[in-house]
C-alpha positions in Angstrom: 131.1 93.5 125.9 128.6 95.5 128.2 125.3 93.9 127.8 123.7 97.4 126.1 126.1 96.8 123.3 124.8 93.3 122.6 121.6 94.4 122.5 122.7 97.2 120.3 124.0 94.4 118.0 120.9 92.7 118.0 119.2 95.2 117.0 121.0 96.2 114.3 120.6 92.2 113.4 117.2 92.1 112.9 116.4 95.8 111.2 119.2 94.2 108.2 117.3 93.2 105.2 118.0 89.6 104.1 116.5 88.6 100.2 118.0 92.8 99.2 121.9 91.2 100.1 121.2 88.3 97.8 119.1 89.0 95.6 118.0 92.1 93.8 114.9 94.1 95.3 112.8 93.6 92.1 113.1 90.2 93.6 111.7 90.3 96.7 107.9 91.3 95.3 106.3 88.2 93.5 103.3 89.8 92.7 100.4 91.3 93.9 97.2 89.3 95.6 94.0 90.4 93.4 91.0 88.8 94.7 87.6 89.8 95.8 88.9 90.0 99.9 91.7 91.8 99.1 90.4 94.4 96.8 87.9 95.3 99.5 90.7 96.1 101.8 91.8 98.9 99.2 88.5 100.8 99.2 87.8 100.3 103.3 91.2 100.2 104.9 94.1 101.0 102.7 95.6 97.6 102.8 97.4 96.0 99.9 98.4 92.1 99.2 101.7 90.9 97.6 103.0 87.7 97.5 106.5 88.0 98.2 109.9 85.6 98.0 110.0 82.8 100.8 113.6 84.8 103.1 112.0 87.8 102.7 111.2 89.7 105.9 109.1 92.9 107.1 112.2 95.4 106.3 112.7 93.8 102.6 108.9 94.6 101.8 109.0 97.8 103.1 112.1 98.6 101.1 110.4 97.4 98.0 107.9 99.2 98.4 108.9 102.3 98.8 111.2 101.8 95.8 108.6 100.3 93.2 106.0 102.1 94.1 106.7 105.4 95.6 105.0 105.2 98.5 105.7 104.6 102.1 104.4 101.6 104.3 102.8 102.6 107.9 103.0 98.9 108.6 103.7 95.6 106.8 101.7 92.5 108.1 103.9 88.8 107.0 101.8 85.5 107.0 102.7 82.3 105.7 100.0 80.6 103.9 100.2 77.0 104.3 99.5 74.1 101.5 96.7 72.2 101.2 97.0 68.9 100.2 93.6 66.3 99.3 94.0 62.5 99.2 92.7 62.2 96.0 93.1 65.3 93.8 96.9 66.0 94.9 98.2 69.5 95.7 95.5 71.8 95.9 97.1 75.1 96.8 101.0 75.6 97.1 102.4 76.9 100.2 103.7 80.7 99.4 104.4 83.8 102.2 101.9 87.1 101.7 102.5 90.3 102.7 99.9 92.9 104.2 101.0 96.2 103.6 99.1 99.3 105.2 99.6 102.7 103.8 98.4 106.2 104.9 95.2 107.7 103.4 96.8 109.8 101.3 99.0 106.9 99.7 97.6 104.7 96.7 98.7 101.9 94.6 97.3 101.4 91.3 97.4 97.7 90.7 96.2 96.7 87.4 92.5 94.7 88.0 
């Protein structure tokens, strides 16, 4: 195999959604992040917040998206938010993964506040 072909291969690879093969795409999409922060990002930016399932990846979301939503994603943003634990009080804050999705002026998600 030439070495353009594996790279052709990886590359295929890593554009394949993962959760969408195991799951359905209703799925990948927890729900949405409504908090102060975030809801400034809609007016200023044009950046929405989801929490979304723990295999999902950049290409899931964006699928998702565009399916739920009708809209299309310029760029999706994945960060995974850590736990914090206290000594005292136990679990504070589970560990989940958020997505950041950015979307053109023109696009707009109505997210029930």
């Amino acid at each position: 195999m030439v070495f353009k072909q594996k790279l052709q291969q990886r590359a295929k690879k890593s554009i394949a959604s993962n959760v969408v093969k195991k799951f359905s795409i209703f799925d990948v999409i927890v729900s949405p992040i409504v908090t102060e922060k975030s809801y400034k990002f809609h007016d200023v930016a044009n950046k929405y917040f989801f929490k979304i399932h723990r295999n999902a990846n950049k290409n899931d979301v964006k699928a998702a998206i565009q399916y739920l939503y009708k809209v299309t994603p310029e760029a999706v943003n994945i960060v995974n938010v850590v736990s914090k634990n206290r000594s005292q009080r136990g679990l504070v804050r589970k560990a989940y993964k958020k997505a950041i999705v950015t979307l053109s002026k023109k696009d707009k998600i109505e997210i029930g506040l």
